[in-house]
Structures are given as structure tokens and as C-alpha cells.
C-alpha positions as CSV (number, residue, x, y, z in Angstrom):
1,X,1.5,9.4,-23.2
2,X,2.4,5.8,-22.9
3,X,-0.1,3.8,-24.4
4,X,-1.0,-0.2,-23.7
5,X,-3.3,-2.4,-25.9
6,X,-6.3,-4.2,-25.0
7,X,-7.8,-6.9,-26.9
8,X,-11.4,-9.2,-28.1
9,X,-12.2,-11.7,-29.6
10,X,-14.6,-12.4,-32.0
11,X,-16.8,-15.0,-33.0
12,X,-14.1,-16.8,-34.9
13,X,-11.8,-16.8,-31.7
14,X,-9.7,-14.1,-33.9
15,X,-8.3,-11.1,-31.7
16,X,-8.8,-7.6,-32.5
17,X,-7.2,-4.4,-30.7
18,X,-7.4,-1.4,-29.3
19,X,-5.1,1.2,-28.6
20,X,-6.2,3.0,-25.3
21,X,-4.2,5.9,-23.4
22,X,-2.8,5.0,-19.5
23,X,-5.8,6.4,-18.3
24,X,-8.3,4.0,-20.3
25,X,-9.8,6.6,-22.1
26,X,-10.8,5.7,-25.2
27,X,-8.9,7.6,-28.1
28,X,-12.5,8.2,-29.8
29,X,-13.0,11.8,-28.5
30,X,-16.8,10.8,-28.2
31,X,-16.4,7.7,-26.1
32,X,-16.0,9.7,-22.8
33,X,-17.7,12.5,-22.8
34,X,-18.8,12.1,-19.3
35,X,-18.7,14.5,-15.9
36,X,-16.2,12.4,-14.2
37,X,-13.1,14.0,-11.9
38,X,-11.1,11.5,-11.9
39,X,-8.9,11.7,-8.6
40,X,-12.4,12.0,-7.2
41,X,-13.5,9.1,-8.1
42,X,-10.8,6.6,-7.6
43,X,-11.0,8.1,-3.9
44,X,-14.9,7.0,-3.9
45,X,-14.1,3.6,-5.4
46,X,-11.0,2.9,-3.0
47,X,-13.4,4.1,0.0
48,X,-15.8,2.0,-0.9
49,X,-14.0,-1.0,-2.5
50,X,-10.9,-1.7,-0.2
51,X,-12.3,-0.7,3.1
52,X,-14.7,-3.7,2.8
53,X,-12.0,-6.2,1.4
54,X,-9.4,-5.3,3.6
55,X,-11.8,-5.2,6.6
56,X,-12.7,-8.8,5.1
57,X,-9.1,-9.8,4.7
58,X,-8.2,-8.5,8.3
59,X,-10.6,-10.3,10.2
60,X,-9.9,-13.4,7.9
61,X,-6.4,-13.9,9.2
62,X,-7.3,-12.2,13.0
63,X,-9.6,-15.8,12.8
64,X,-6.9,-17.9,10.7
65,X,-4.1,-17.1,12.8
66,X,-6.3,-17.0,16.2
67,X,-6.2,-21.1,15.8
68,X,-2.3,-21.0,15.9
69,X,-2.4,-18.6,19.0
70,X,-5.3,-20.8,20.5
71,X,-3.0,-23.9,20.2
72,X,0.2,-22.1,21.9
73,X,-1.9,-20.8,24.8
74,X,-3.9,-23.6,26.2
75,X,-6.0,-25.3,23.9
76,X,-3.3,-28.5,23.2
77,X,-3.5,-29.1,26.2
78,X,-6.9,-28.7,27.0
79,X,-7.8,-31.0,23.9
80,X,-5.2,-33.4,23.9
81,X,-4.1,-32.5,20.6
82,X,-0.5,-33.5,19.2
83,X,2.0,-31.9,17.4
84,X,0.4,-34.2,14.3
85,X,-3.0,-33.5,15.1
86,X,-2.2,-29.8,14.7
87,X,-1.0,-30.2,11.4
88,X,-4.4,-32.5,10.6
89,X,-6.6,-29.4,11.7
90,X,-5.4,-27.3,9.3
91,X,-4.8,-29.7,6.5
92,X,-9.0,-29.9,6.9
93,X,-9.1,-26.1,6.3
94,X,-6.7,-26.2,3.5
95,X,-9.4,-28.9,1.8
96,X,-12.4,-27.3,2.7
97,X,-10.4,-23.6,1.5
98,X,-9.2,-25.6,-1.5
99,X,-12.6,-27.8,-2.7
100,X,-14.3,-24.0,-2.7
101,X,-12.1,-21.9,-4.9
102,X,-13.3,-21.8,-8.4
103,X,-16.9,-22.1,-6.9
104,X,-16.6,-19.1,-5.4
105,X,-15.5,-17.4,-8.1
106,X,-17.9,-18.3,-10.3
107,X,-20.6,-17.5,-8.3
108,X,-19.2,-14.1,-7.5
109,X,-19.9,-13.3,-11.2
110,X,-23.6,-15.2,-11.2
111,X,-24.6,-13.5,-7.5
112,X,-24.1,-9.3,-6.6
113,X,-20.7,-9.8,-4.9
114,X,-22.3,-7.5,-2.1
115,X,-25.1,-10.0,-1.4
116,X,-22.2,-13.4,-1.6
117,X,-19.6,-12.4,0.5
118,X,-21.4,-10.7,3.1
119,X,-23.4,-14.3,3.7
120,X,-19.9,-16.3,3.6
121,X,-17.6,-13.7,6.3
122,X,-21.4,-13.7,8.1
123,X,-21.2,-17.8,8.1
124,X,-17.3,-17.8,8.8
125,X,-17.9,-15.7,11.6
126,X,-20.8,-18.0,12.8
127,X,-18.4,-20.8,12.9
128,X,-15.4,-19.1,14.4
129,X,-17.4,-19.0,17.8
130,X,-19.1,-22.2,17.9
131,X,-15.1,-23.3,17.6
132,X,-14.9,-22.0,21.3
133,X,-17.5,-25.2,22.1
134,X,-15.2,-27.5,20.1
135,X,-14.2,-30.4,22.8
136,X,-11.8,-33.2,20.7
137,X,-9.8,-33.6,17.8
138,X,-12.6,-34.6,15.9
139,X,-15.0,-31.7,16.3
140,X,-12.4,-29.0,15.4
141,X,-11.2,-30.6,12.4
142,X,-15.1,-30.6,11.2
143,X,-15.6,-27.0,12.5
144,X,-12.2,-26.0,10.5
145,X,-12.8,-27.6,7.2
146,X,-16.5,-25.5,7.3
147,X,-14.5,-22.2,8.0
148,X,-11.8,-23.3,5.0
149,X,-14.9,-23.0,2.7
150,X,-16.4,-19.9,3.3
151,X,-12.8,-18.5,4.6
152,X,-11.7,-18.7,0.8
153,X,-13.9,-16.8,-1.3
154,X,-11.8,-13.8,0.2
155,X,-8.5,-14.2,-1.7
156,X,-8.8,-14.7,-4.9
157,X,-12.4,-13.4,-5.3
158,X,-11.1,-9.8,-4.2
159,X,-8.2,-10.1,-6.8
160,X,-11.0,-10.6,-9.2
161,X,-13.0,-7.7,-8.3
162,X,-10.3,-5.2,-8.1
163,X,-9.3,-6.1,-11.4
164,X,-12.8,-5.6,-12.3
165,X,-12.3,-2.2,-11.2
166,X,-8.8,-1.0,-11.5
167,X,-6.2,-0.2,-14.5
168,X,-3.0,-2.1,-15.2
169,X,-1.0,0.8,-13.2
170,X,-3.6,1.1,-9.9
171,X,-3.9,-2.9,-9.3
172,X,-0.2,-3.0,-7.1
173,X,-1.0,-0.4,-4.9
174,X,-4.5,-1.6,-4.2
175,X,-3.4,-5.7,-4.3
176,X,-0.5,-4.7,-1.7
177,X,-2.9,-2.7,0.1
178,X,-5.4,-5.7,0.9
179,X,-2.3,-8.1,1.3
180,X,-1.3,-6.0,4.0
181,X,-4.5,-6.1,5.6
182,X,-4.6,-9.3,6.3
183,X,-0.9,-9.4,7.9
184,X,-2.3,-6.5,10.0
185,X,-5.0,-9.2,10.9
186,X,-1.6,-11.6,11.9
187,X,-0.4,-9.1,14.1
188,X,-3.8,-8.0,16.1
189,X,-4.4,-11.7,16.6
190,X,-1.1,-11.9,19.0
191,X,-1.9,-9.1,20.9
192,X,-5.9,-9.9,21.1
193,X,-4.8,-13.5,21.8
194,X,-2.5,-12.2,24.9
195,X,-4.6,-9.2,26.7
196,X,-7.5,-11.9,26.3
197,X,-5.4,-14.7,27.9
198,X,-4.0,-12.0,30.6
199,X,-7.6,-10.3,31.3
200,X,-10.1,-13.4,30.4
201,X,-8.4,-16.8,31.2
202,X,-11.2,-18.2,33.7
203,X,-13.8,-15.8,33.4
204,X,-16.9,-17.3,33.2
205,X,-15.1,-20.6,33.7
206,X,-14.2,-20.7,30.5
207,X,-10.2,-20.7,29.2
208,X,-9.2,-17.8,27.5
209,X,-8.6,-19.7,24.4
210,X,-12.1,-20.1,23.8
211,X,-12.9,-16.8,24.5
212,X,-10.6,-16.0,21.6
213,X,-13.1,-17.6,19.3
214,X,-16.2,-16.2,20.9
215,X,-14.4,-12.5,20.3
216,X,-13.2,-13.0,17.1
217,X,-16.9,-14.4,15.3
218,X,-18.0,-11.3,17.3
219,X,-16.1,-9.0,15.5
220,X,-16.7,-10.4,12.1
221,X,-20.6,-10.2,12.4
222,X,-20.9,-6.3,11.9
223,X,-18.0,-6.5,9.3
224,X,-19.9,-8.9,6.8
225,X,-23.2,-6.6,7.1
226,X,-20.9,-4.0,6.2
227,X,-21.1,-5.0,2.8
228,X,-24.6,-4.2,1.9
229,X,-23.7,-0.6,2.8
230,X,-20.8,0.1,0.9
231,X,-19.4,-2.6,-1.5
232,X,-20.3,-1.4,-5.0
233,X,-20.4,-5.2,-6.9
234,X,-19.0,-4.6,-10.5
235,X,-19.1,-2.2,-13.4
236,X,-21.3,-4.0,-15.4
237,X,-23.8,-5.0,-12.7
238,X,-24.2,-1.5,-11.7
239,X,-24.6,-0.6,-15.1
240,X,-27.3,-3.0,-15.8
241,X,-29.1,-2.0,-12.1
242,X,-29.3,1.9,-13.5
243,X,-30.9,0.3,-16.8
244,X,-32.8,-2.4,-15.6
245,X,-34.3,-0.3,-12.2
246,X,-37.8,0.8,-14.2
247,X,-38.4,-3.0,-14.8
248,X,-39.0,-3.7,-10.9
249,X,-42.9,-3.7,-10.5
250,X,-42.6,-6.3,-13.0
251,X,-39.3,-8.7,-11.6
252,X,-39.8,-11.8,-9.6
253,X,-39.7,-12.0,-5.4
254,X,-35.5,-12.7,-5.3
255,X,-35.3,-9.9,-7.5
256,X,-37.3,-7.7,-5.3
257,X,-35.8,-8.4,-2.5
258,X,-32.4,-7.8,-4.3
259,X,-33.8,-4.3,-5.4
260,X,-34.8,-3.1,-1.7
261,X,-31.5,-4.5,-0.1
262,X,-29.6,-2.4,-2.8
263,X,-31.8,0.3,-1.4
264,X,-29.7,0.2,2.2
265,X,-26.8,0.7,0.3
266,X,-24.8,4.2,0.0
267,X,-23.2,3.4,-3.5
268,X,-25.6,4.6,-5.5
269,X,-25.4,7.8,-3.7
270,X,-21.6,8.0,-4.0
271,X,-21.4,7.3,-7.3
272,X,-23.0,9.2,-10.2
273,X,-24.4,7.5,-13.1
274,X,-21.5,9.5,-15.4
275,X,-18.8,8.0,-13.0
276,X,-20.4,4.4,-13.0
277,X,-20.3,4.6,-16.7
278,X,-16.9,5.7,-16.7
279,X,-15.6,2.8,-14.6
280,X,-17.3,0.5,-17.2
281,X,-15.6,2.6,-20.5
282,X,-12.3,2.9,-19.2
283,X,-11.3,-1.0,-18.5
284,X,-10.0,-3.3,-21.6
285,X,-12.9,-4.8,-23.6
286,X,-13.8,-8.4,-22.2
287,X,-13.6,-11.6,-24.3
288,X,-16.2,-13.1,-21.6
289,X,-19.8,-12.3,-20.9
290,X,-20.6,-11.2,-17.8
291,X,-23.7,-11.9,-15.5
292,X,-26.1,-9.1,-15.7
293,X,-24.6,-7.0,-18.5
294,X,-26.9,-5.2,-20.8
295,X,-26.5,-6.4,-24.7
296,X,-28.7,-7.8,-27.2
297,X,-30.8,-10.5,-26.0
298,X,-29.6,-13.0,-28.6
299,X,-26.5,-12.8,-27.0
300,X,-27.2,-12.5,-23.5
301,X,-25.5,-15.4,-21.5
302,X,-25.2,-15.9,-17.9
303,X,-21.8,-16.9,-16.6
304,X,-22.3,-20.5,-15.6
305,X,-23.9,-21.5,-19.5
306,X,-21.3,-20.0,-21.0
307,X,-18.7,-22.0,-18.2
308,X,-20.0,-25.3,-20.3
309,X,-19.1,-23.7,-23.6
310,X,-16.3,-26.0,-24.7
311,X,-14.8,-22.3,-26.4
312,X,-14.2,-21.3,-23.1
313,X,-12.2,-23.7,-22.0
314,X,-10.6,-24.2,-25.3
315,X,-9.5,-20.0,-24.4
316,X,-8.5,-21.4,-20.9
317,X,-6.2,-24.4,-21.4
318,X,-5.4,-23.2,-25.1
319,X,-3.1,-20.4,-23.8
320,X,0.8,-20.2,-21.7
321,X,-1.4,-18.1,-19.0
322,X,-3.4,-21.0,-16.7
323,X,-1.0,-23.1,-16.4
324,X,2.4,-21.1,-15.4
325,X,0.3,-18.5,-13.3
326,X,-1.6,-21.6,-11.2
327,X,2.4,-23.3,-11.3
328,X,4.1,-19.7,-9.9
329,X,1.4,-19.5,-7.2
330,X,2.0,-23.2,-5.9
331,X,5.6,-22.5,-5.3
332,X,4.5,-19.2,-4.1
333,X,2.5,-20.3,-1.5
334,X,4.8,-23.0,-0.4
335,X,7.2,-20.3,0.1
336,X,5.2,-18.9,2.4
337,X,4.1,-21.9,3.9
338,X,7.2,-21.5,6.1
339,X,5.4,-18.2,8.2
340,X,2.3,-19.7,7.6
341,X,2.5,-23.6,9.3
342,X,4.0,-21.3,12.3
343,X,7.6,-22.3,12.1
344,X,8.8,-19.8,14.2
345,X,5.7,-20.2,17.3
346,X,6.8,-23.6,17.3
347,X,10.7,-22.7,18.2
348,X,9.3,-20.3,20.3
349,X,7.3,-23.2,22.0
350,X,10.1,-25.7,21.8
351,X,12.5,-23.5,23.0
352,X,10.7,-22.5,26.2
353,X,9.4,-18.9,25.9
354,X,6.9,-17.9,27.8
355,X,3.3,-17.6,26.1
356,X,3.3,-13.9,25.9
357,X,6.7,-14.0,24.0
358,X,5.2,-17.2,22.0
359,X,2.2,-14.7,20.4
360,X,4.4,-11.2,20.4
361,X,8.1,-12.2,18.4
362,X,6.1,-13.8,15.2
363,X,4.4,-10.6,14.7
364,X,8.0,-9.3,13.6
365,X,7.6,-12.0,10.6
366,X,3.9,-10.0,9.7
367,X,5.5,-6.3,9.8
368,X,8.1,-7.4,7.8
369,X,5.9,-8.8,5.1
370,X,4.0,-5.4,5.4
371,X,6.4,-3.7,4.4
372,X,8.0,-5.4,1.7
373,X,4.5,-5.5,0.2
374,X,4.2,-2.1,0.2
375,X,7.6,-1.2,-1.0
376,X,6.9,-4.1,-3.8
377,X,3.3,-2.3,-5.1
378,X,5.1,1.2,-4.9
379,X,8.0,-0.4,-7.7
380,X,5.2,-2.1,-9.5
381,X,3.3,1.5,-9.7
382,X,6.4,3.0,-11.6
383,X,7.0,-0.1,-13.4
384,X,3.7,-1.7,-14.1
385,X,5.0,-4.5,-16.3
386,X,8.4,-5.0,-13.8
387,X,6.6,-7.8,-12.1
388,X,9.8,-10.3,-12.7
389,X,12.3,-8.0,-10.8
390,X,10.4,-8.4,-7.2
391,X,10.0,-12.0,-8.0
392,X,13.5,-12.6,-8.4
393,X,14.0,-10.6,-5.8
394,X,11.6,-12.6,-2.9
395,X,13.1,-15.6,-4.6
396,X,16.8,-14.7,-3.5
397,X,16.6,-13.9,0.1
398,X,14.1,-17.1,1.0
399,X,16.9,-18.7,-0.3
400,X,19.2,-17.2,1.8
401,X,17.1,-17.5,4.8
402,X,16.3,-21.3,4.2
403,X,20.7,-21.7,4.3
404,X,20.9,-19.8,7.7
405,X,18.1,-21.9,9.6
406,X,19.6,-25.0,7.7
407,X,23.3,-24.4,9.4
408,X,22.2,-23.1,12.8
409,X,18.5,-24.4,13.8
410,X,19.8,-24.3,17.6
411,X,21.4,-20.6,17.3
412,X,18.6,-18.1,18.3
413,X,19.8,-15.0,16.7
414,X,19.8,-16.7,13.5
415,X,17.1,-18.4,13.6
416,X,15.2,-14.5,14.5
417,X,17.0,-13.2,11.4
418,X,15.9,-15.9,9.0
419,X,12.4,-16.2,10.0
420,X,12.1,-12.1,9.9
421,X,13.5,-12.5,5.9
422,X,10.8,-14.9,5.1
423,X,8.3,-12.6,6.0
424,X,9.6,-11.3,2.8
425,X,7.4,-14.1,0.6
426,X,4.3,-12.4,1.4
427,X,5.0,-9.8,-1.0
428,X,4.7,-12.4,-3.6
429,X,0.8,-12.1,-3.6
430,X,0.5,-8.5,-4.8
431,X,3.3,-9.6,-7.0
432,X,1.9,-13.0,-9.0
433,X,-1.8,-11.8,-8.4
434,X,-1.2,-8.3,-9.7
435,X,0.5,-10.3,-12.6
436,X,-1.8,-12.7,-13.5
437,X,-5.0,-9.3,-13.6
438,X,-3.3,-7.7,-16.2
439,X,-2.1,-10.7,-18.0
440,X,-6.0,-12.5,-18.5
441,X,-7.7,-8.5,-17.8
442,X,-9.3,-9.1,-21.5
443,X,-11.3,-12.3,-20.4
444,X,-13.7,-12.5,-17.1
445,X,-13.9,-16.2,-17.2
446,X,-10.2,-17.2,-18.2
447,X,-9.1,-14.0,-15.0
448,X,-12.0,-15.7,-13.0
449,X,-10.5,-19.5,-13.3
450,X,-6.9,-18.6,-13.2
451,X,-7.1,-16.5,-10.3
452,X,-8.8,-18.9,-8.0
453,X,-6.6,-21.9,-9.8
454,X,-4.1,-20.4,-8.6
455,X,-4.7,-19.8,-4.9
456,X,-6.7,-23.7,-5.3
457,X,-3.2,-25.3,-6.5
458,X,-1.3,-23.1,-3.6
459,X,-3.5,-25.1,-1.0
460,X,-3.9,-28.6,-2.5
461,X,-0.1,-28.7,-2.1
462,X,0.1,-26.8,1.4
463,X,-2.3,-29.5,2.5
464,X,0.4,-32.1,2.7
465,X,3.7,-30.0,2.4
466,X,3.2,-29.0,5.8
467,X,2.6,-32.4,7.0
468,X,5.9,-33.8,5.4
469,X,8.2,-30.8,5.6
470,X,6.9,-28.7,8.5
471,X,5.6,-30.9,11.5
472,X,5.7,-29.8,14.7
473,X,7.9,-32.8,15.8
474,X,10.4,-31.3,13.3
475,X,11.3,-28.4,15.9
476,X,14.0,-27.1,15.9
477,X,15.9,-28.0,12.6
478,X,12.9,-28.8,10.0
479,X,15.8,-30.0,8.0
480,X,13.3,-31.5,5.1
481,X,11.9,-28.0,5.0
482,X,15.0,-26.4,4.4
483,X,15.8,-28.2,1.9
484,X,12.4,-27.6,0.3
485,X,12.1,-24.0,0.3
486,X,15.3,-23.9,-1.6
487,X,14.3,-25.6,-4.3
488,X,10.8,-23.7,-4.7
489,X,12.6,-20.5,-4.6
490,X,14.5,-21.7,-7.2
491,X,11.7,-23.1,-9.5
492,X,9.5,-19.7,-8.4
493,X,12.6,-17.6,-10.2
494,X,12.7,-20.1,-13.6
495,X,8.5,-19.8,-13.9
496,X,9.0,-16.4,-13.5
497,X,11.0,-15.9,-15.9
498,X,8.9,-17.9,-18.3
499,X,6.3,-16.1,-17.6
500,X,7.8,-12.5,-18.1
501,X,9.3,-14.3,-21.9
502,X,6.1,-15.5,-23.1
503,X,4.3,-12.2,-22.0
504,X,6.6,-10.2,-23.6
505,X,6.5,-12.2,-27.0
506,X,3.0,-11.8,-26.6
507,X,2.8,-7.9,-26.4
508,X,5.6,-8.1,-29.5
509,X,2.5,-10.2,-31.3
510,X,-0.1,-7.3,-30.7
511,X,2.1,-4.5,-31.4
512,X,2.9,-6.2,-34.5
513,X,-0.7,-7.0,-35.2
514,X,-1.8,-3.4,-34.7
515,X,0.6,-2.0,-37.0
516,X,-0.2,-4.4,-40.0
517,X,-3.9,-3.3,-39.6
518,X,-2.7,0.8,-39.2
519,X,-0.4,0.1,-42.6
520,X,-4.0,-2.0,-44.5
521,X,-6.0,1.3,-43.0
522,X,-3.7,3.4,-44.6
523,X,-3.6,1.5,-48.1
524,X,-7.3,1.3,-48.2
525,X,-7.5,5.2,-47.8
């Protein structure tokens, strides 16, 4: 059986280890002796756990990519905007998305996830239609940068709950999974955006631009109430609400309130108190505390006390693992920025295709990502530490695809070929954020921090890359963007190769660790 090691530290910031089976069961023959079917209850948690997030994700980028299709389909014109101030929009959602990162995250371990992001998609959703009533340039950048900060606890906050939940070996599957839906969300948004422009364009008075907002807040109401139904939090809180559910007549009004809501959920009635246990025994043991946990009260601190610890943040910036992972991500996401900053809807526009071709031919850009997410998650289950080969891999054909734009911007075929590839870079989420879980899975607050650092450093630099190398009066040639995305693909490959060295020196460390103490075990015996 092959075996990986998980790790804690003590009090003296000294790492101990623990040899644990694939499966996470404890080698201690008494450490799971629990009635748990275990292809039963990975079905229950993936029921439960990514038909929320990727219901999340979906509408997320049905809302995110609805602005693009608004802009092709009426709303430039009926706003004045400019090929600038289009850029300026989103550059207010990338600060409001960026500012809101690690906040999110933190509270995500200090609130029941349940409870947090059902009130942010609920507020998101809110926003999304009062965009339809939006009337300058002013009002939507104001109504965009509110929608960046609720829009981002999605990303990086589900990456930290499913590696909450899932082993080493199930995170790809499950990561490419939720990627996908939200390029699924890219790909209903065209179609919405043209049967509501064919069907609603007047109705009412109204242009069917706004009536693309009004639909798309619609549709995101009953999906953030979904979460008090089905979303199951975290291990540990649902550990400590099975032990802590006899102290109620005694607990505060929020904490009431909190009980009866977890009342209207199904999870309890899904999950057995053997399998919740289970999920808690089988991950790696955490270096962090987490909110809510049940140890001795001595030791009991909530997440944001222990944030001000300087140890913490001496674990954080002391380690290889903050720094590359928040680097790779940046370049990451600035190789997508080309799909992203709609490149290819711009063409479209410049070129002179009708509207309904303007919001159909970019979905191809979406299906291709789809896929090579998918096929990247289904490597990465068979080769759960072979994160470098599909980075070098995404890295090679952007490159490609940024030398056939660059030598033919006016040649149509080309230009459909190369902007099809790129779709490619999407695959680099499950791939970096799969990565960076089982890298930090032995410490809460250094996975918490590093996985929204990362997607926080991805948009404080897509805030004004897109500005300077993709603006709209750049059509068709975006010759400075060209030139950019060939030298991040080429810095993404060298990080990523750091990144697989240093981990691999690291697992060399423990292995070597764990045989010195086996050999002093033996002598002492």
C-alpha cells in the first residue's frame, strides 16, 4: 500500500510524523474502528460538498462573464462607455475581489462556512440586479467593485474547504470538478445573454442588457439559500456541534439562532456521527487550531488570536511554500488573463461579427478549458504528486499560442486556433491549487493564507496587466500582450520547477526523519 507522511508541530516549532496508509487510516488498528463504508461516504460528501460550490462557482462566472456579454450587446453604447472605461470597470472588481481575499478566508474558519457564504453569493446576487439600474460610468464601477468583494470568497475559500475534506489523491478530481463549473457558468452566460437579447430586448422598455442582470441576481438568490440545506461546514465544526449540542439551553442568542438554522439543514441526517468522525481521523494532523474544535480549554484558541501570534507568521513567511505558490499563481492567472480580459469578444467585435456570433465563438475558449481540466485532475489522480508535468505542459502551448496571434493578428483561422489553445490555462487552477492543499494540508492557517495569497497576488497584478497589455484599443494585434504571455509562461515553467525541487527535498527530509526515529525506537527496545 503506498504510504505518504503527515506531519505536527509541537510547542517547540519541532516536527514530528506520522506514517498513514492512502486511505488516511491511521495504522493504530484502534484509531478507526468506526461503521464507515467508505465509497458511501465520499458519495454523501461530494453530494453535499461540490453541488453547493460548484453551483456557487457556476453562477459566479454566469454573473462575471454576463458584464462582458452586457458590454458586446448594448450596454457601451447605451452608457457611453469606452474601450478604456471597460477595462476601468473591471479593474474596480479586481480591487474590491483582491482587498477581500485573506478576509474571507479567515472568517471562513471563525464563521460556519454554511452561514458566510450563503450571506456573500445572497449579497452578490443582490448587487448583480441593481447593476441593471446602473446609468454612467461611475455607478457601475461602484456596483462592480461591491460584487468583486463578496464575488471572491468563492475561489480560494472552496480550495480551502475541500482540502479540509479530501485526501492528497481525491483533491484533483474534485478541484477540476469545481473549476469546470465555473467555465460551464462562461458558457451558459453566451447563450442566456443571446436568447435574452433575441426574446427580451425592449420588453418592458427595458434593453435586454439589463434584463441580463435582473435574471442573473434572480438565479443566484435560491442558490445561496441552498447552503443552509446541504453544505456540511468542516470536520472539526461538525465534530464540535455533535459534542457541544447538550450545552444549548445554556448558549447565548447568536448561538441559538446558529443551533435552529443548523436545524433546516439535511447534513446531520446524511452523515452519521461514525462517518463525521471518520472525516475528522482520516486527514493529516493540523499544526493550526481551528475555530470551534474540541481540546483542552487551556489550549483552546480561536483562529483570529492565534492570526496575531508572531509563531504563525514566523510558520508562514519562514517556509519556500507562501512565497513560490502566491508567485506561480500570479503568472498563472496572467496567463489566463488572455480568455479572461475577453481578447477574443473583442476581435469578434472589431472584426464585425454579428452579436450572436460575438457571445457563441468564445464559448469554444470555455469547453476547451473544460476539458483540459478534466483530463489534467484524471493524470493528477494516478499521479498525485505529478503536479509539474501538467504545468509544463499548459506552459508550452500558451506559448505557442501567444507566437501564432503574434505573426498573424489579422488571419482569422489563426487567430480561432490560438485563442481555443489558451483556453488551455485554465487547467492551471486544479493544477497550482491542488498543489499548494497538499503541500501546507498540515497547517490550517499557513493553507488558509497561501491559498487566498495566491488568488489576491493573481488579481492585484490582473488589475493593471489588463490595462497595459490587453486594452480594447489594442484589437486586433495586442502586440504588448503577446509578448507578455510569453514571458509568464516561461517564468510559470522555472517556478514550477522550483517548486516540484524544494518539495521533493522536503519529502527526502521526512522520510529521512522518520527512519532515524524507527532506527532510535528500535535501539531503545
Amino acid at each position: 500500500m503506498e504510504t505518504y507522511i503527515e506531519k505536527k508541530q509541537d510547542e517547540d516549532l519541532d516536527i514530528k510524523y506520522q506514517v498513514e496508509d492512502f486511505d488516511g487510516e491511521d495504522n493504530h488498528e484502534s484509531s478507526l474502528d468506526l461503521n464507515v463504508n467508505k465509497s458511501k461516504f465520499l458519495f454523501k460528501l461530494d453530494a453535499c460538498i461540490l453541488t453547493y460550490v460548484c453551483l456557487q462557482y457556476w453562477i459566479n462566472y454566469v454573473d462575471r462573464v454576463g458584464f462582458s456579454n452586457a458590454y458586446v450587446t448594448g450596454m457601451k453604447q447605451s452608457l457611453n462607455l469606452t474601450g478604456k472605461d471597460f477595462n476601468l470597470i473591471n479593474t474596480c472588481f479586481s480591487v474590491g475581489y483582491i482587498i477581500s481575499m485573506i478576509p474571507h478566508n479567515i472568517m471562513l474558519l471563525k464563521v460556519k462556512p454554511k452561514f458566510y457564504l450563503a450571506f456573500c453569493t445572497l449579497v452578490w446576487g443582490v448587487l448583480t440586479i441593481v447593476l441593471h439600474c446602473a446609468k454612467d460610468f461611475k455607478q457601475c464601477c461602484a456596483i462592480r467593485f461591491f460584487q468583486g468583494i463578496f464575488e471572491s470568497c468563492t475561489f480560494s475559500g472552496t480550495h480551502l474547504i475541500l482540502g479540509s475534506w479530501y485526501l492528497e489523491r481525491e483533491l484533483p478530481f474534485r478541484s477540476a470538478i469545481f473549476t469546470s463549473s465555473g467555465l460551464i457558468g462562461s458558457l451558459f452566460s453566451g447563450f442566456m445573454q443571446v436568447g435574452i437579447y433575441n426574446s427580451m430586448d425592449g420588453l418592458q422598455g427595458m434593453q435586454g442588457w439589463r434584463w441580463l442582470f435582473i435574471i442573473d441576481g434572480i438565479i443566484t438568490m435560491p442558490i445561496a439559500l441552498l447552503a443552509l440545506f446541504i453544505f456540511p461546514d468542516t470536520p472539526d465544526l461538525m465534530i464540535h456541534q455533535i459534542e457541544k449540542s447538550s450545552d444549548m439551553p445554556n448558549a447565548g442568542i447568536l448561538s441559538k439562532a446558529g443551533h435552529y438554522l443548523d436545524k433546516l439543514s439535511i447534513v446531520n441526517k446524511v452523515f452519521s456521527n461514525d462517518e463525521i468522525k471518520y472525516a475528522k481521523k482520516r486527514l493529516p494532523i493540523r499544526d493550526g487550531t481551528i475555530v470551534g474544535s474540541s481540546q483542552d480549554e487551556g489550549a483552546k484558541n480561536n483562529f483570529i488570536t492565534t492570526l496575531t501570534s508572531w509563531s504563525v507568521w514566523k510558520r508562514i513567511f519562514g517556509r519556500w511554500h507562501w512565497y513560490l505558490f502566491s508567485l506561480v499563481w500570479a503568472l498563472g492567472g496572467l496567463n489566463i488573463s488572455w480568455s479572461s480580459n475577453s481578447t477574443f469578444m473583442l476581435f469578434l467585435t472589431e472584426k464585425g461579427y454579428s452579436i450572436s456570433q460575438r457571445n457563441h465563438y468564445p464559448m469554444g475558449i470555455f469547453a476547451v478549458g473544460i476539458v483540459a481540466t478534466l483530463a489534467t485532475s484524471v493524470f493528477l489522480t494516478f499521479k498525485p504528486k505529478g503536479h509539474l508535468v501538467p504545468s509544463i505542459c499548459i506552459s508550452v502551448v500558451l506559448f505557442i499560442t501567444a507566437i501564432m496571434i503574434k505573426t498573424n493578428p489579422n488571419k482569422d483561422v489563426q487567430v480561432f486556433i490560438a485563442q481555443y489553445l489558451a483556453g488551455i490555462a485554465y487547467a492551471g487552477q486544479t493544477v497550482f491549487f491542488s498543489w499548494c492543499n497538499v503541500v501546507t494540508a498540515n497547517d490550517i492557517q499557513e493553507r488558509a493564507i497561501t491559498l487566498a495569497s495566491m488568488n489576491m497576488f493573481s488579481g492585484a497584478v490582473n488589475a493593471w496587466w489588463s490595462i497595459i497589455f490587453y486594452p480594447a484599443t489594442d484589437v486586433p494585434s495586442f502586440t504588448n500582450g503577446t509578448y507578455a504571455m510569453m514571458a509568464t509562461t516561461v517564468a510559470t515553467a522555472v517556478v514550477s520547477a522550483a517548486i516540484w525541487y524544494l518539495y521533493k527535498q522536503d519529502e527526502l527530509k521526512r522520510a529521512a526523519k522518520i527512519n532515524y526515529v524507527d532506527l532510535h525506537e528500535d535501539a531503545l527496545r
